[in-house]
C-alpha positions as CSV (number, residue, x, y, z in Angstrom):
1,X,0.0,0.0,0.0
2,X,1.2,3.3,-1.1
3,X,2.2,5.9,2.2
4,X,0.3,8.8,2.5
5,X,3.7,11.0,1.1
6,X,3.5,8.7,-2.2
7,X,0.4,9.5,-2.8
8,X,0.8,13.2,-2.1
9,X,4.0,13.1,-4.6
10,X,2.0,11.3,-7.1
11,X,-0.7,13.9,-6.8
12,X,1.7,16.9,-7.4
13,X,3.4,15.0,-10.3
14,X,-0.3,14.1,-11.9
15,X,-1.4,18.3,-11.5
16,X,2.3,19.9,-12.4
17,X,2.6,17.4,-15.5
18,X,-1.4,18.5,-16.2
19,X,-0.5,21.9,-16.2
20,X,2.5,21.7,-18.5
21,X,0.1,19.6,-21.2
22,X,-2.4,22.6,-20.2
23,X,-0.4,25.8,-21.5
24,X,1.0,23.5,-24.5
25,X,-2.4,23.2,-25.6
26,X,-3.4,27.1,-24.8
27,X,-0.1,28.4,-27.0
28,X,-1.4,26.0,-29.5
29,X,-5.3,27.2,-29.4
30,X,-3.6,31.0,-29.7
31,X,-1.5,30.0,-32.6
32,X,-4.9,28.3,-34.4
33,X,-6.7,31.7,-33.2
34,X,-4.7,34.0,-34.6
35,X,-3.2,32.4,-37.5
36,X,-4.0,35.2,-39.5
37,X,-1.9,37.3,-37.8
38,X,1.2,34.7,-36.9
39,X,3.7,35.5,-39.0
40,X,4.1,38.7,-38.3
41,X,4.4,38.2,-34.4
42,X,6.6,34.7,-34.3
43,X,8.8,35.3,-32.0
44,X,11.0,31.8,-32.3
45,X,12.8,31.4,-35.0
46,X,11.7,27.7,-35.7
47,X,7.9,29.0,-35.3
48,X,9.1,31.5,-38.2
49,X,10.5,28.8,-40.6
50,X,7.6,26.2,-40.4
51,X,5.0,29.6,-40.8
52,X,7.7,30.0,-44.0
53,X,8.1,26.8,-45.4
54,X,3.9,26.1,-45.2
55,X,3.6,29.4,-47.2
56,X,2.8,32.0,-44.4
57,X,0.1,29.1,-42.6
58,X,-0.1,27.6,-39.6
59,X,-0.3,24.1,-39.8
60,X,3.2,22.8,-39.8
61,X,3.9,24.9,-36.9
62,X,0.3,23.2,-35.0
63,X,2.1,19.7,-36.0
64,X,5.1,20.4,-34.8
65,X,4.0,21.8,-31.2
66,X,1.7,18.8,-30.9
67,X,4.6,16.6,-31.7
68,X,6.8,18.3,-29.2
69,X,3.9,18.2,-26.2
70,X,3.2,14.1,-26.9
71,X,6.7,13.7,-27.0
72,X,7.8,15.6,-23.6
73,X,4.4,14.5,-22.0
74,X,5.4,10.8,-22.8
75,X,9.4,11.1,-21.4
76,X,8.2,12.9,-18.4
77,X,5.5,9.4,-17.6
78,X,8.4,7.3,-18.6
79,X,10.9,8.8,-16.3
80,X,8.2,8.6,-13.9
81,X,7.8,5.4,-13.8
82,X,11.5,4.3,-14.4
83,X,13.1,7.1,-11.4
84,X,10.6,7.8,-9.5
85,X,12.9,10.1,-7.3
86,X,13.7,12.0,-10.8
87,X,10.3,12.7,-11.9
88,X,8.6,15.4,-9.9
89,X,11.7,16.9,-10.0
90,X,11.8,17.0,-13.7
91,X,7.6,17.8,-14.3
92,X,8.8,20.9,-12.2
93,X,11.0,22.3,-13.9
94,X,9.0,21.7,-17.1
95,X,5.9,23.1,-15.5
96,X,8.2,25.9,-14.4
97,X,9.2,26.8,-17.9
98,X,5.4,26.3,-19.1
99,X,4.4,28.5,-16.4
100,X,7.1,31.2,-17.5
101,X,5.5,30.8,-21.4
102,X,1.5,31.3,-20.1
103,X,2.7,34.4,-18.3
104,X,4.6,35.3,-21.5
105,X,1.4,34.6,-23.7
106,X,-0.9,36.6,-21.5
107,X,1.2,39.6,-20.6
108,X,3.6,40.4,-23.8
């Protein structure tokens, strides 16, 4: 039977790596909401070159973030489970770097 701490740790781990998956999904929503406009305010350089190479649209740029969010999602559960010790240390610094973006996205 899991202690009350593993619980609590597995808890935190479940709502930091929720989070992170959260604002992925929010930059991508603002990307598909104002695709229109994109191009012009891209600030990352790889953003700029997929908007480029899909002639000035969105969609490559939509793929790519998706791909990026499943893939980092998916090694954050793996190193989870493998190093548990490793893990919430890990979701936090990506939730901490997600949480620096959101703040980014709603106040630039």
């Amino acid at each position: 039977m899991k202690s009350l701490l593993d619980r609590h740790c597995a808890a935190v781990f479940l709502g930091l790596w929720s989070f992170a998956i959260f604002v992925s999904v929010f930059d991508g929503y603002l990307a598909l909401r104002y695709r229109n406009s994109l191009a012009m305010h891209e600030l990352n350089p790889l953003g700029q070159l997929l908007i480029t190479l899909n002639d000035g649209q969105v969609w490559y740029l939509l793929i790519a973030k998706f791909a990026g969010t499943v893939a980092a999602a998916s090694l954050v559960l793996v190193i989870h489970a493998s190093y548990p010790r490793f893990g919430l240390p890990i979701v936090g610094a990506v939730a901490g770097l997600q949480l620096g973006l959101l703040l980014f996205l709603l106040l630039a």
